[in-house]
N, C-alpha and C positions, 0 to 999 in steps of 0.2 A: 823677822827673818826666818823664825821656824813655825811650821804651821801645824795643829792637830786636830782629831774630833773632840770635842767636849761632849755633845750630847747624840744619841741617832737615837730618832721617835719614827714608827712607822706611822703611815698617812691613812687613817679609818676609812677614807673616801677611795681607793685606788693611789692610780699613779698620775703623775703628771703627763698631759698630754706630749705625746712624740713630736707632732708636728706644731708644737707652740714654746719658742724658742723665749717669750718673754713671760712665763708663766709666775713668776714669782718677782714680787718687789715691793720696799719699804713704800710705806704709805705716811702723809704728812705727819702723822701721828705719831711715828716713831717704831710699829708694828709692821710685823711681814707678810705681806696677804699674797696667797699663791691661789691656784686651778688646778685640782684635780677631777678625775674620773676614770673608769673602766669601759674603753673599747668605743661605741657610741652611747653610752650609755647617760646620764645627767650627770654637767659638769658641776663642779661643788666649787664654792668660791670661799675659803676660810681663812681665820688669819692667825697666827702665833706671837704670842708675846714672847720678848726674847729675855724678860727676865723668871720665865717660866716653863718657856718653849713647848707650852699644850697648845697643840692646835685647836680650834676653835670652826666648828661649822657656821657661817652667815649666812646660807642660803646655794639653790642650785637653780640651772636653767640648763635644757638639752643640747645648745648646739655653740656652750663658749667655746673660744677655740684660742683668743688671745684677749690683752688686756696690755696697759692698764691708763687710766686716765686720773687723777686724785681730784677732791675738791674737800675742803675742811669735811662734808657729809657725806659725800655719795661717790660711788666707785662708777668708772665707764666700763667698758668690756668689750668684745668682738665676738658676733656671734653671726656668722656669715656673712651678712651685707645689712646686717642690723646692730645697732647698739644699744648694750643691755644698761641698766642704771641700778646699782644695788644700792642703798640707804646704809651709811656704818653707823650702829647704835651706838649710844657714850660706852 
């Protein structure tokens, strides 16, 4: 019924992109893996554990824009009219 912040951590990578409305979401694992970046700059794909809430860099590619696809291993992504495939390590 009543809602607060717990924690605000700034994003080492930038901000989340403006024009990418699904940038952030729970991944099978139980982890939050979001998209950020600066302006067009490379997109960073990271993920935060939420009983630590550090975010974590997994890697970047210049032209993510949205996401996401799960699979027990590997993340999908959108990167123009291509789709990127990231590896999640244990």
């Amino acid at each position: 019924k009543r809602r607060s912040m717990v924690r605000k951590n700034k994003l080492p990578w930038g901000q989340v992109p403006s024009a990418s409305f699904n940038s952030l979401d729970v991944g099978p694992d139980g982890l939050v893996y979001g998209i950020a970046g600066i302006g067009t700059a490379h997109r960073v794909v990271y993920v935060v554990d939420p009983k630590t809430h550090a975010p974590k860099k997994l890697g970047e590619h210049p032209a993510i824009h949205a996401g996401w696809g799960f699979t027990q291993k590997h993340i999908y992504l959108c990167a123009g009219s291509d789709v990127v495939k990231f590896a999640v390590e244990p």
